[in-house]
LOFI-298191 format. One line per field, with one value per atom (N, C-alpha, C): y, x, z; residue in three letters; residue number from 1. Coordinates in steps of 0.2 Angstrom, whole numbers. Example, Ala and Ser with C-alpha at 12.3 -4.5 7.8 and 13.67 -1.06 7.14 Angstrom:
Y c(-28_-22_-16_-11_-5_0)
X c(66_62_66_64_68_64)
Z c(39_39_39_35_36_39)
kolza c(ALA_ALA_ALA_SER_SER_SER)
lumdren c(1_1_1_2_2_2)
// end
This chain:
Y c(-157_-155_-150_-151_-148_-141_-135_-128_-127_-123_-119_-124_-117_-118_-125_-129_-136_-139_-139_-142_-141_-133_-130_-134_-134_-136_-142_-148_-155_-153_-151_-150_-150_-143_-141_-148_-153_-157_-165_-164_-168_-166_-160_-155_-159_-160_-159_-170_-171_-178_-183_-181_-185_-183_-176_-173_-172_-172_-170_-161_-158_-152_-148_-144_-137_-135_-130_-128_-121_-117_-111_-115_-119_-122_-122_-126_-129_-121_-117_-109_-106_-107_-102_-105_-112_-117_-115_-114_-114_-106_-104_-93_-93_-96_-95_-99_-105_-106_-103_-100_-94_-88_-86_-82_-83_-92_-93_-94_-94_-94_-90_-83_-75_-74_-76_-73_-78_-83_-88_-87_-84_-83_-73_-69_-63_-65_-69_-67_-72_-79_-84_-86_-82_-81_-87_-92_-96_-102_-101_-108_-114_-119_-125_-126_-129_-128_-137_-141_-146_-143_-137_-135_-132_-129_-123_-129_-124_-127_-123_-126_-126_-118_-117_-108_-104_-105_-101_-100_-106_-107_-101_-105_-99_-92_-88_-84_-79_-84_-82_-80_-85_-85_-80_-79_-70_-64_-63_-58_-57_-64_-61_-57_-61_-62_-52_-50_-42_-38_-41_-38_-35_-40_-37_-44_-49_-53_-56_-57_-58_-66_-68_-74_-79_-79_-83_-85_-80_-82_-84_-82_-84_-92_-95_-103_-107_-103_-106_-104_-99_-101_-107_-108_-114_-119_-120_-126_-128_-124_-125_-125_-124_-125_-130_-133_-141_-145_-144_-149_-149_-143_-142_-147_-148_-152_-158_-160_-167_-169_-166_-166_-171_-165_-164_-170_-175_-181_-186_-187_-193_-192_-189_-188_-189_-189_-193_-186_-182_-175_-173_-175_-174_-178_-183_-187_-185_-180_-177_-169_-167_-160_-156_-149_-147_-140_-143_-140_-143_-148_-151_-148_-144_-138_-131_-131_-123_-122_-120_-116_-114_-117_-116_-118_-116_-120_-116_-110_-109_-111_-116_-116_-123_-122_-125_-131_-140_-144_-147_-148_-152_-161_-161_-170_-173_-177_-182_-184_-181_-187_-194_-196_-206_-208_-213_-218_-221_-222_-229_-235_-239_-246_-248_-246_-247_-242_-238_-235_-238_-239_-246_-250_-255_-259_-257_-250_-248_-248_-247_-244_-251_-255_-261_-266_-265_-270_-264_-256_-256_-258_-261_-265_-270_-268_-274_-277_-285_-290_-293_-290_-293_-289_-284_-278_-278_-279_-278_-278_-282_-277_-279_-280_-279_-282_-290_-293_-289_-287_-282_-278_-272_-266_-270_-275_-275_-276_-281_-284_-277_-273_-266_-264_-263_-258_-264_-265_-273_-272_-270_-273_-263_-259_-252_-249_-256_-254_-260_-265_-269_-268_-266_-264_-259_-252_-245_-243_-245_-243_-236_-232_-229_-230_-226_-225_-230_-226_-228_-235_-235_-242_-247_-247_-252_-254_-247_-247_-250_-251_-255_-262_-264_-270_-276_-281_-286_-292_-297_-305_-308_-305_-307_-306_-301_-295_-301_-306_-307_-314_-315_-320_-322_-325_-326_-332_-339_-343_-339_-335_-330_-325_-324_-317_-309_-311_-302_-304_-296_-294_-290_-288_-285_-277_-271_-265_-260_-258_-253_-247_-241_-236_-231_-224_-220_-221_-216_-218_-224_-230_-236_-240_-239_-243_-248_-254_-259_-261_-264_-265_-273_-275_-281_-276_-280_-277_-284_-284_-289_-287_-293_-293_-297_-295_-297_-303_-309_-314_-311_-307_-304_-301_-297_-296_-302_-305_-312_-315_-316_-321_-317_-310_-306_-307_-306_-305_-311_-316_-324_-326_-323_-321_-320_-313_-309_-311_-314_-318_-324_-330_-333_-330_-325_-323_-318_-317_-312_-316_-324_-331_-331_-326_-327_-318_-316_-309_-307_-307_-301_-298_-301_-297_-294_-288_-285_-290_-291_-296_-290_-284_-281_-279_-282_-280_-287_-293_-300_-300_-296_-296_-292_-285_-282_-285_-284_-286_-284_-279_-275_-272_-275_-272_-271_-264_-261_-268_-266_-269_-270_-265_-267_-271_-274_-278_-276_-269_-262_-260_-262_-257_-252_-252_-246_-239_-236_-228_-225_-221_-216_-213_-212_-208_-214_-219_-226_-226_-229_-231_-224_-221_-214_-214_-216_-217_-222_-227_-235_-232_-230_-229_-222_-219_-213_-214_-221_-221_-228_-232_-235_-233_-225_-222_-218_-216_-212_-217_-223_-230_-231_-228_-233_-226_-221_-215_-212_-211_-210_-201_-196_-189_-186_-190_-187_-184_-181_-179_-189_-192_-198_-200_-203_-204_-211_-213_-219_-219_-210_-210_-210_-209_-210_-215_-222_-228_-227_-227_-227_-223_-218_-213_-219_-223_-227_-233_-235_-242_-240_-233_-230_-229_-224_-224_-228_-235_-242_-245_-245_-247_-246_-239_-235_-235_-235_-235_-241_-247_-253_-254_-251_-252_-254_-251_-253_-247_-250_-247_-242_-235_-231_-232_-236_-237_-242_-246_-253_-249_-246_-239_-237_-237_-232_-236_-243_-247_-250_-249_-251_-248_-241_-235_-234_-235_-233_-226_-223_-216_-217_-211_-211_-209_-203_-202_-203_-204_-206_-200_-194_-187_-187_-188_-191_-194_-201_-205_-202_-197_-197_-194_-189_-186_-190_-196_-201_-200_-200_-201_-195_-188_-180_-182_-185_-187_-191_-199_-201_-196_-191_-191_-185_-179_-176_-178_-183_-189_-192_-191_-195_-188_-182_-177_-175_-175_-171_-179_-184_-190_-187_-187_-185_-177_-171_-167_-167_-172_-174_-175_-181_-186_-188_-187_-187_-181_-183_-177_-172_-174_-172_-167_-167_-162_-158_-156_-154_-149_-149_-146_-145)
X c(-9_-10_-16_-19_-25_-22_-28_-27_-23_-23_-20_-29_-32_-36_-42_-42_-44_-40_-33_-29_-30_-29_-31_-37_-43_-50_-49_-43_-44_-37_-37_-30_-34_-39_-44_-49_-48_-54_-49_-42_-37_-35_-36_-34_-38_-46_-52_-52_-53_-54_-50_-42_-35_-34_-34_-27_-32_-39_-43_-41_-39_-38_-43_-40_-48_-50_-55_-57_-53_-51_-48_-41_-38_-32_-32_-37_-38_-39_-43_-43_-36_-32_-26_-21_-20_-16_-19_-26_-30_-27_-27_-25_-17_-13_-6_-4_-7_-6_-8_-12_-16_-12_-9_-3_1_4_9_9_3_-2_-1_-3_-3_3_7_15_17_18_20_16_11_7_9_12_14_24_25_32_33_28_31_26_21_15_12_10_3_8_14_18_14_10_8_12_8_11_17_16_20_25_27_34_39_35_38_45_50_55_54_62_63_66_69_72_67_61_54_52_51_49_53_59_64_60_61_60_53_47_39_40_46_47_50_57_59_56_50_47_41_38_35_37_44_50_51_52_53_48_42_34_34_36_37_31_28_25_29_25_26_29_35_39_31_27_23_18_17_15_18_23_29_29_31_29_25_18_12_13_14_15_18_25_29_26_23_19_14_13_6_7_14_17_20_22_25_19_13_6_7_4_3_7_15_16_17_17_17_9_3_-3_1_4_4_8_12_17_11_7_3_-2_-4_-9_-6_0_6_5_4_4_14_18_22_27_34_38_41_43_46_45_43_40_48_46_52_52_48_47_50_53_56_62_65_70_69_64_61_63_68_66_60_60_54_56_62_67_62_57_55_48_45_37_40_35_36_34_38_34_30_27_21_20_17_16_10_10_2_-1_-7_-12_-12_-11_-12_-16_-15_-22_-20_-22_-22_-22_-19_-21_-27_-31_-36_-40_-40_-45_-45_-39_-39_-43_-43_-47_-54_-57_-63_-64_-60_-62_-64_-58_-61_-64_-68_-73_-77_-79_-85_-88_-83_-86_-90_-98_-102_-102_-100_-98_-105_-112_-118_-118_-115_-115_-112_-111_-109_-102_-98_-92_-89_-89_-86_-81_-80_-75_-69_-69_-66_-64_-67_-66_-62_-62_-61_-54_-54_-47_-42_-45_-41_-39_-42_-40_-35_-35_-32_-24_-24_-19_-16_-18_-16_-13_-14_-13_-5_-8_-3_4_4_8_11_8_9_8_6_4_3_6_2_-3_-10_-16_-14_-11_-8_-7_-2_0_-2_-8_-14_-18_-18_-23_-21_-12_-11_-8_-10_-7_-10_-8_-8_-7_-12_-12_-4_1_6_11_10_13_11_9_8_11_15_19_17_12_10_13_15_18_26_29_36_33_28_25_26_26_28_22_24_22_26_27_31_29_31_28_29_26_30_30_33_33_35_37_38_42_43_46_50_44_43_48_50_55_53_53_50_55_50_52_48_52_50_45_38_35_34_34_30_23_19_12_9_6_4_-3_-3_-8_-15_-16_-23_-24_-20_-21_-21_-17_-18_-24_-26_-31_-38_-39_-46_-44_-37_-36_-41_-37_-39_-48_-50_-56_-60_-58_-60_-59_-52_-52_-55_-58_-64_-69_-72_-81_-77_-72_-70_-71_-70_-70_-77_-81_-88_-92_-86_-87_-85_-89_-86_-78_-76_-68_-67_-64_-62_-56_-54_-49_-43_-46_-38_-36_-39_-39_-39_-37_-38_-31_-28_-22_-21_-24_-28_-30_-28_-31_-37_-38_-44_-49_-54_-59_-65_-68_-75_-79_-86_-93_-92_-87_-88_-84_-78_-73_-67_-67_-62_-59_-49_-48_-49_-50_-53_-50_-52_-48_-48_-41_-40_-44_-49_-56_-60_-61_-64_-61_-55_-53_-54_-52_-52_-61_-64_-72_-73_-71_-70_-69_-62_-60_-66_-66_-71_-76_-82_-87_-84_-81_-78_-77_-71_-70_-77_-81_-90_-93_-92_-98_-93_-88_-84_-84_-86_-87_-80_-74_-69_-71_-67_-68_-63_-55_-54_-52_-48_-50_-46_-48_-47_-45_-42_-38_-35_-32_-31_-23_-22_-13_-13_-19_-20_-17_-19_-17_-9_-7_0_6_2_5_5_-1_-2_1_2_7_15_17_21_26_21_21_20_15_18_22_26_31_35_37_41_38_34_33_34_35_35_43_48_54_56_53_56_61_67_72_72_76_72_72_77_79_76_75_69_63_59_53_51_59_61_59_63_64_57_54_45_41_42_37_41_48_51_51_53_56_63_62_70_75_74_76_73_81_78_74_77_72_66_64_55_53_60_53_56_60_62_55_53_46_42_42_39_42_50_54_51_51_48_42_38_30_30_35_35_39_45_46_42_38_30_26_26_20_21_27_32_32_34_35_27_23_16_13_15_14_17_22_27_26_23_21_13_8_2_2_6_6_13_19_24_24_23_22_31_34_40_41_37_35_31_26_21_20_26_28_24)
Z c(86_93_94_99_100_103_102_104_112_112_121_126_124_127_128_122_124_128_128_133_141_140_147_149_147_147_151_148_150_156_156_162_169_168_171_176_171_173_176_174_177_185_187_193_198_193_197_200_194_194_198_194_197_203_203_209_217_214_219_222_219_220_222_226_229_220_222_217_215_222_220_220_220_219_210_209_202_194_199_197_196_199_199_198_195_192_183_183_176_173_177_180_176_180_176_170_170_161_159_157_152_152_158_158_153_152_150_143_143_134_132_135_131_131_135_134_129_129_124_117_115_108_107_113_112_108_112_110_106_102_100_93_93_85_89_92_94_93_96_97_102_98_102_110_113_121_121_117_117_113_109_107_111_118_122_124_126_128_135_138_144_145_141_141_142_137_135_141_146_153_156_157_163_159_154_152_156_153_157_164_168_175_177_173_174_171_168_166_172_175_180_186_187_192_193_185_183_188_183_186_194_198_205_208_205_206_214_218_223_223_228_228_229_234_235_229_224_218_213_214_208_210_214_217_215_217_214_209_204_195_195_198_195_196_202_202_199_195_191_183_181_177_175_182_182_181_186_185_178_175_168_165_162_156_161_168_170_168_166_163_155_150_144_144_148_148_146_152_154_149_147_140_135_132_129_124_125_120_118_124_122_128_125_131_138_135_143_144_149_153_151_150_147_155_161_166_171_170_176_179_178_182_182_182_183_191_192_202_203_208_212_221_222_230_237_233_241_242_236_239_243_248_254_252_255_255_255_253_256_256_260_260_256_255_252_257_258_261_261_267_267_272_272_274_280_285_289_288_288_287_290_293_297_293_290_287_277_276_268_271_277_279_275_281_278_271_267_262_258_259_254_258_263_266_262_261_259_252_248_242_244_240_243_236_240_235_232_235_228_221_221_217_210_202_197_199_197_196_202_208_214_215_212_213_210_203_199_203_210_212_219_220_226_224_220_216_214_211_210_216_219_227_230_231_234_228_224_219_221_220_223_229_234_241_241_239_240_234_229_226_226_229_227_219_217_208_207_201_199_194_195_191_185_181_175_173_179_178_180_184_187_180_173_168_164_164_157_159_167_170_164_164_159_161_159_163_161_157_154_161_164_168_176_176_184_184_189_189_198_198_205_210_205_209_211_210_210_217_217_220_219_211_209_201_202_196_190_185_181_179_182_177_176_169_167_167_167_172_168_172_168_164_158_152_151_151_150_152_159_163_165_166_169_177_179_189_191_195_197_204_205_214_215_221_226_225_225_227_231_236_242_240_245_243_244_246_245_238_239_232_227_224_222_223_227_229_225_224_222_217_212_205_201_209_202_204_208_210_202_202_195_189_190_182_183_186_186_184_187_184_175_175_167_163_164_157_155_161_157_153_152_151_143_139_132_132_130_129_123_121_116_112_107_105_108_105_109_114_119_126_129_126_130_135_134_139_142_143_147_155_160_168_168_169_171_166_165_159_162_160_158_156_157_154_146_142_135_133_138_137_135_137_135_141_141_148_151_158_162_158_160_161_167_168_174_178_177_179_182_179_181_187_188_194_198_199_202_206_199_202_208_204_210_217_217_225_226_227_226_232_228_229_237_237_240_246_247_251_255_249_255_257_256_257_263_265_270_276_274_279_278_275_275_273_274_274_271_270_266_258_256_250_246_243_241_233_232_223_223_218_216_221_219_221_231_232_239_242_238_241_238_232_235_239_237_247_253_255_260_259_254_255_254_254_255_261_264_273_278_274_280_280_274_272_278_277_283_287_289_296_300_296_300_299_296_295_290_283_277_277_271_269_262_264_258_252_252_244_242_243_243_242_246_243_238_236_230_225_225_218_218_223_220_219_221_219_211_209_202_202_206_209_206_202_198_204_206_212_218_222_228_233_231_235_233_228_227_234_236_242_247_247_253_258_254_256_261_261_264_273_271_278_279_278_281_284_279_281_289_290_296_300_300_304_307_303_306_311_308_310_319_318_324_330_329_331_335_329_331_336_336_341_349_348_355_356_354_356_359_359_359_365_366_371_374_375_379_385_389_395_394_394_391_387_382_376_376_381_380_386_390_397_401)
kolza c(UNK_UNK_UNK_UNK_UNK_UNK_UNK_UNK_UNK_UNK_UNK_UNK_UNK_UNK_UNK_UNK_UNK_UNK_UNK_UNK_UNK_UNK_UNK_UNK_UNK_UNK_UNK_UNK_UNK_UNK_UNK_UNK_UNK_UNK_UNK_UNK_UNK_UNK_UNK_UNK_UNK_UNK_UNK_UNK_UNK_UNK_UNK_UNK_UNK_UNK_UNK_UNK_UNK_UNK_UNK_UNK_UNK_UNK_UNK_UNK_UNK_UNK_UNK_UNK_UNK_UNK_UNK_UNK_UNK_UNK_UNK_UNK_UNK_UNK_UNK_UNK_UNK_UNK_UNK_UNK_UNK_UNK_UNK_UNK_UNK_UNK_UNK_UNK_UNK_UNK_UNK_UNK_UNK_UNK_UNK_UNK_UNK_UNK_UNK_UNK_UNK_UNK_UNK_UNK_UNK_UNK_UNK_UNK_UNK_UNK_UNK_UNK_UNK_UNK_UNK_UNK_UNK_UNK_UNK_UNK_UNK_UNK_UNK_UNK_UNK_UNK_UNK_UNK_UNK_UNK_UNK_UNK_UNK_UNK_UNK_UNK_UNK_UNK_UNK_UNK_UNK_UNK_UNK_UNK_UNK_UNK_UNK_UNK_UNK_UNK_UNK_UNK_UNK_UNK_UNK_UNK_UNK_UNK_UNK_UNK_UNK_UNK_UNK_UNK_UNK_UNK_UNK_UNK_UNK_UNK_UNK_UNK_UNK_UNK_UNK_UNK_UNK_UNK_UNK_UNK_UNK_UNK_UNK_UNK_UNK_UNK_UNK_UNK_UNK_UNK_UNK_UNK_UNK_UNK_UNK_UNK_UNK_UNK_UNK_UNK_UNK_UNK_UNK_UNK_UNK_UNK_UNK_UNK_UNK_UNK_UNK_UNK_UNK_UNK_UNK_UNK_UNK_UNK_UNK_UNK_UNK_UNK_UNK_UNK_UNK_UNK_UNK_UNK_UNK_UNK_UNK_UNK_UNK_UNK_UNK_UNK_UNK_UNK_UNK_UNK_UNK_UNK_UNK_UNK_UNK_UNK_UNK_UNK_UNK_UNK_UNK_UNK_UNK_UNK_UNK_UNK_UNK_UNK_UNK_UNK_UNK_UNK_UNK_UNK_UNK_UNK_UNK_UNK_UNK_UNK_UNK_UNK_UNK_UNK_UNK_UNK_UNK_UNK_UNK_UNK_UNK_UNK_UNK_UNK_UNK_UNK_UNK_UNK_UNK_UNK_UNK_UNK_UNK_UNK_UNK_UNK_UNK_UNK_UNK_UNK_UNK_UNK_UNK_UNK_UNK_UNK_UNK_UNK_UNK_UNK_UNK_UNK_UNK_UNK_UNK_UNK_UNK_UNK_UNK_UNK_UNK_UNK_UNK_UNK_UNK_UNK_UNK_UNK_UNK_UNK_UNK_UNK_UNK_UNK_UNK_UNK_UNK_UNK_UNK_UNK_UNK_UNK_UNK_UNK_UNK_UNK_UNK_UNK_UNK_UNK_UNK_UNK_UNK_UNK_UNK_UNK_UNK_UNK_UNK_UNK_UNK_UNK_UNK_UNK_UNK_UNK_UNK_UNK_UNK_UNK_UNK_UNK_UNK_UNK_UNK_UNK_UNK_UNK_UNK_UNK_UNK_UNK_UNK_UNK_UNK_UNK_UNK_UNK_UNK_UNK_UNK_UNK_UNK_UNK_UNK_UNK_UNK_UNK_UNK_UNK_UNK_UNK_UNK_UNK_UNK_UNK_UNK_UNK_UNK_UNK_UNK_UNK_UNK_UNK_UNK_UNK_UNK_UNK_UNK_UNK_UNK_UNK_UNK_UNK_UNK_UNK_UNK_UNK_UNK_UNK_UNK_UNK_UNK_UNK_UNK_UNK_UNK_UNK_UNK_UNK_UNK_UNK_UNK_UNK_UNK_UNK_UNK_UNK_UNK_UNK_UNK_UNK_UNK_UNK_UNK_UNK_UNK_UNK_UNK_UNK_UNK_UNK_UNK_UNK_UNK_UNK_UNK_UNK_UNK_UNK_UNK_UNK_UNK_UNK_UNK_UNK_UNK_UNK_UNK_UNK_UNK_UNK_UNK_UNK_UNK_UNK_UNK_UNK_UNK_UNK_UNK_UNK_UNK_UNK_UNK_UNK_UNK_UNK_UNK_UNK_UNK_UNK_UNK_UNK_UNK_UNK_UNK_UNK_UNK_UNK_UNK_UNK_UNK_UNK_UNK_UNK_UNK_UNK_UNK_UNK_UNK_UNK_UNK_UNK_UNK_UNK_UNK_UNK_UNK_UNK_UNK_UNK_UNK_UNK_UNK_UNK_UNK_UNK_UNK_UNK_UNK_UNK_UNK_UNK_UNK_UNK_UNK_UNK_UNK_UNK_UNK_UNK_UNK_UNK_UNK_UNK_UNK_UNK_UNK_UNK_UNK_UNK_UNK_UNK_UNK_UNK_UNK_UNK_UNK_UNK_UNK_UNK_UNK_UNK_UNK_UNK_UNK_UNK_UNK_UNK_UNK_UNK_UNK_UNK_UNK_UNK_UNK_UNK_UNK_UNK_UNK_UNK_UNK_UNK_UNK_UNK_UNK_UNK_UNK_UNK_UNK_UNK_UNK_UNK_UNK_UNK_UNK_UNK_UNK_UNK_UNK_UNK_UNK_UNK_UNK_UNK_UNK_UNK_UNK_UNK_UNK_UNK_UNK_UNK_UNK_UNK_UNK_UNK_UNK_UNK_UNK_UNK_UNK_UNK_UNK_UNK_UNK_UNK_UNK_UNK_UNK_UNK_UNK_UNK_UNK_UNK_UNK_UNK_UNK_UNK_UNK_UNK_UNK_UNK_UNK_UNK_UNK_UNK_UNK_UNK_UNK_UNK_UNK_UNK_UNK_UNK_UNK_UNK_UNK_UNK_UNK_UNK_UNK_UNK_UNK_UNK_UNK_UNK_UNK_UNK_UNK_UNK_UNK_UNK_UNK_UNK_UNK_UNK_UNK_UNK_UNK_UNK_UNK_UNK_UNK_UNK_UNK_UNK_UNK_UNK_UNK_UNK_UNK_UNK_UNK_UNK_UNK_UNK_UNK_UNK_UNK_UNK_UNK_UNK_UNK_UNK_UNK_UNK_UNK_UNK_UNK_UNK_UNK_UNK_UNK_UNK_UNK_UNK_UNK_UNK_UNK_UNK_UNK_UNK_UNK_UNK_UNK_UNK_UNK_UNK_UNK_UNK_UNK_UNK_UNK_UNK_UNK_UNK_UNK_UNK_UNK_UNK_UNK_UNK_UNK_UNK_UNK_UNK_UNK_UNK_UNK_UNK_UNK_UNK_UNK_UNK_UNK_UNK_UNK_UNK_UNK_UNK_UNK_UNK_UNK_UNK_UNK_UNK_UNK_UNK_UNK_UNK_UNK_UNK_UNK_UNK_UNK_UNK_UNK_UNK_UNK_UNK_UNK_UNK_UNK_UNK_UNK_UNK_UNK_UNK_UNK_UNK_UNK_UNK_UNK_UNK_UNK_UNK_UNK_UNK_UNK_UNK_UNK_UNK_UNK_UNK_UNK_UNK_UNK_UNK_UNK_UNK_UNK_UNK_UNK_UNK_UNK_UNK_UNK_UNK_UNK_UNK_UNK_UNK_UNK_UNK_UNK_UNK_UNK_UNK_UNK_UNK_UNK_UNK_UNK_UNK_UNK_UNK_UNK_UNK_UNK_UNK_UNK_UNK_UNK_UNK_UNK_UNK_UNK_UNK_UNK_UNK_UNK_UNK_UNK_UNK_UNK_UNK_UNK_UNK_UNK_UNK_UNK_UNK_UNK_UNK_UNK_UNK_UNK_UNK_UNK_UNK_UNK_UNK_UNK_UNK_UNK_UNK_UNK_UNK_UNK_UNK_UNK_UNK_UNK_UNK_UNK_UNK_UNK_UNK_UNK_UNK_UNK)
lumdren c(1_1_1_2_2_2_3_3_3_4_4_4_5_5_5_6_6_6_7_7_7_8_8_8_9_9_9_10_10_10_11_11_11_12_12_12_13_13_13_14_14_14_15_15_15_16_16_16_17_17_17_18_18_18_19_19_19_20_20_20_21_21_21_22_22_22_23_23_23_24_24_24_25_25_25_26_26_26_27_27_27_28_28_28_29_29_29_30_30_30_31_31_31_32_32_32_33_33_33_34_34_34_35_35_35_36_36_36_37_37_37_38_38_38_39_39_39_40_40_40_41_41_41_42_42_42_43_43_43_44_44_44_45_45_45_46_46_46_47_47_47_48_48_48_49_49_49_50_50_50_51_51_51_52_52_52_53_53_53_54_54_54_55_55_55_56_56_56_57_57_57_58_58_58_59_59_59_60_60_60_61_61_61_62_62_62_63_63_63_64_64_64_65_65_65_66_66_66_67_67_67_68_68_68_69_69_69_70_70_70_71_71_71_72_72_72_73_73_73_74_74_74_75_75_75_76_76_76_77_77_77_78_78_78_79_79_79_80_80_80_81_81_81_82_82_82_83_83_83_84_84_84_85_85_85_86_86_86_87_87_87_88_88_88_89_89_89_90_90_90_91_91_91_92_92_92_93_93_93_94_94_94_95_95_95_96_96_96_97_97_97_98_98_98_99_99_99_100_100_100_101_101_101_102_102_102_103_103_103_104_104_104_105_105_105_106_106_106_107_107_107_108_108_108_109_109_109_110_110_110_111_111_111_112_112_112_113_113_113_114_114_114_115_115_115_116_116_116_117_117_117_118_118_118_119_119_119_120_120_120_121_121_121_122_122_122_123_123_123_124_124_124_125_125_125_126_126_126_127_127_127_128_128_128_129_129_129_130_130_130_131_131_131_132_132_132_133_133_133_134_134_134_135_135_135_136_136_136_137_137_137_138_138_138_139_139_139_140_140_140_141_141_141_142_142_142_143_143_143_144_144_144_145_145_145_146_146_146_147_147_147_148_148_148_149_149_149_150_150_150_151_151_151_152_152_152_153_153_153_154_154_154_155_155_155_156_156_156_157_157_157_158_158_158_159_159_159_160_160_160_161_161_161_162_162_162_163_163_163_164_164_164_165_165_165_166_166_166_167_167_167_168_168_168_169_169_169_170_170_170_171_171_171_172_172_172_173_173_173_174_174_174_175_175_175_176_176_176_177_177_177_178_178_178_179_179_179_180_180_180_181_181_181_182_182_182_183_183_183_184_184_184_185_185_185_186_186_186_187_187_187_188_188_188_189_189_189_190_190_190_191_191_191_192_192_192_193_193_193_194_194_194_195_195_195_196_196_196_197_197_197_198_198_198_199_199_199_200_200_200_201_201_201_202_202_202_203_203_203_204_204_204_205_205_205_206_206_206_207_207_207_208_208_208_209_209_209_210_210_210_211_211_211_212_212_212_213_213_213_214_214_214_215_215_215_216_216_216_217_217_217_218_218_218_219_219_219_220_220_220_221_221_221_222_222_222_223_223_223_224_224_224_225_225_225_226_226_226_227_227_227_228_228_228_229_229_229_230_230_230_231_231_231_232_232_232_233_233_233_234_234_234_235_235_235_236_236_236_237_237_237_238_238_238_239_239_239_240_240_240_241_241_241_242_242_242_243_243_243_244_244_244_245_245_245_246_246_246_247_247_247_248_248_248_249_249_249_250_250_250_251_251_251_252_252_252_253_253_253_254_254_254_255_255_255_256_256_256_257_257_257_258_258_258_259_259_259_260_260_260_261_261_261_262_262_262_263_263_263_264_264_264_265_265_265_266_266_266_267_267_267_268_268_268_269_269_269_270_270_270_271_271_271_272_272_272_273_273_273_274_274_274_275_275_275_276_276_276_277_277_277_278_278_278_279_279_279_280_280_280_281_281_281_282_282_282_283_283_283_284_284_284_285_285_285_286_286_286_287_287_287_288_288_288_289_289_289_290_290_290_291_291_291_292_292_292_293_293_293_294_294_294_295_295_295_296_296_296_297_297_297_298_298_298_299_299_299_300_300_300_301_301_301)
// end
């Protein structure tokens, strides 16, 4: 297991990269881990951050709690403490977050940023198809918007995993749950795009069943894709903050907003729970409200 501080270091650069976080967001998430470092190496000799338990937690949480640490900071600690081992999961340093029942019931909710359907438009028309790689990029975004994927699981997607004439695909998820998705013929249509120009491409023997590969024949990484959408969404004028998790928000909220059922959302996002997607229904019914306060003469007296 690598040091406190090398973790911190990559956590640091996951804030930055994945979650698109502010800077002084990414700063004060970096701020409380280190809090939780010094009190965990005062009371525990330099205990690794993949042995803390869930109690050690509660504990750092009641000792700040003592302090007189303000409720609004005390939230952002937990939040930042949950980022933190949902980091320490995905980097596989350790199977399951020993943060996942920490209270935190007053930091307020927040929604994800999504997209229009008309602004995905933009983004995957700005792949310009002369360019290296495009049918590749355009195939990725197209298979993120139409599936809801996560990151992750767009990287370990596998030619074994796509069942086209059925119109699904097979994948695996968190703690390696498998789920039937729909996949939409657009997406299909760029995948088998991409695999015609791949049969002329260098493959790793260990990566032939690998979907999606880099120039050295090696599948992508999290940071890759993240790049992809990135440069896609400023070629397409788009301004907000942008991620790969961006498109799954928005194939999310069309979902609903055109009349899908929540629990159907759920089972292909692979939300364990349903309050995970309920977020979505809070997101439209916002969405809904700030419409008819805008524009309903009714509401706006």
């Amino acid at each position: 297991m690598s040091s406190w501080p090398h973790i911190i270091k990559g956590f640091s650069g996951y804030l930055k990269v994945e979650r698109s976080l502010s800077q002084h967001t990414i700063e004060s998430y970096t701020r409380d881990v280190r809090k939780l470092y010094h009190f965990i190496k005062e009371q525990y000799d330099e205990k690794p951050p993949d042995s803390v338990t869930d109690e050690e937690l509660f504990e750092f949480v009641r000792e700040l709690s003592k302090t007189g640490t303000k409720k609004t900071s005390l939230n952002r600690t937990v939040s930042g403490i949950k980022a933190f081992y949902k980091f320490m999961v995905l980097e596989n340093y350790m199977a399951q977050s020993p943060a996942e029942h920490i209270e935190s019931s007053s930091v307020p909710r927040t929604f994800p940023d999504a997209l229009s359907h008309s602004e995905v438009m933009k983004i995957i028309d700005a792949v310009d198809l002369t360019q290296k790689n495009a049918t590749r990029n355009r195939a990725i975004i197209e298979t993120l918007y139409s599936c809801g994927l996560r990151v992750t699981e767009l990287v370990t997607l596998r030619i074994s995993n796509l069942y086209f004439e059925e119109g699904y695909i097979t994948i695996t998820g968190k703690g390696n749950k498998q789920r039937l998705v729909p996949i939409g013929r657009e997406a299909i249509k760029w995948i088998q795009f991409y695999l015609e120009e791949r049969r002329e491409s260098k493959i790793n023997e260990n990566s032939r069943d690998v979907l999606f590969l880099n120039n050295r024949g090696n599948g992508l990484t999290r940071v890759m894709i993240f790049l992809i959408i990135k440069k896609a969404a400023e070629t397409a004028g788009i301004k907000k903050n942008i991620s790969p998790h961006t498109l799954r928000h928005s194939f999310a909220t069309e979902l609903l907003k055109n009349g899908a059922d929540l629990r159907a959302i759920q089972d292909m996002l692979g939300h364990e729970s349903i309050t995970t997607t309920e977020i979505y229904f809070e997101l439209n019914n916002s969405h809904l409200r700030e419409s008819l306060l805008k524009f309903h003469p009714r509401f706006n007296g």
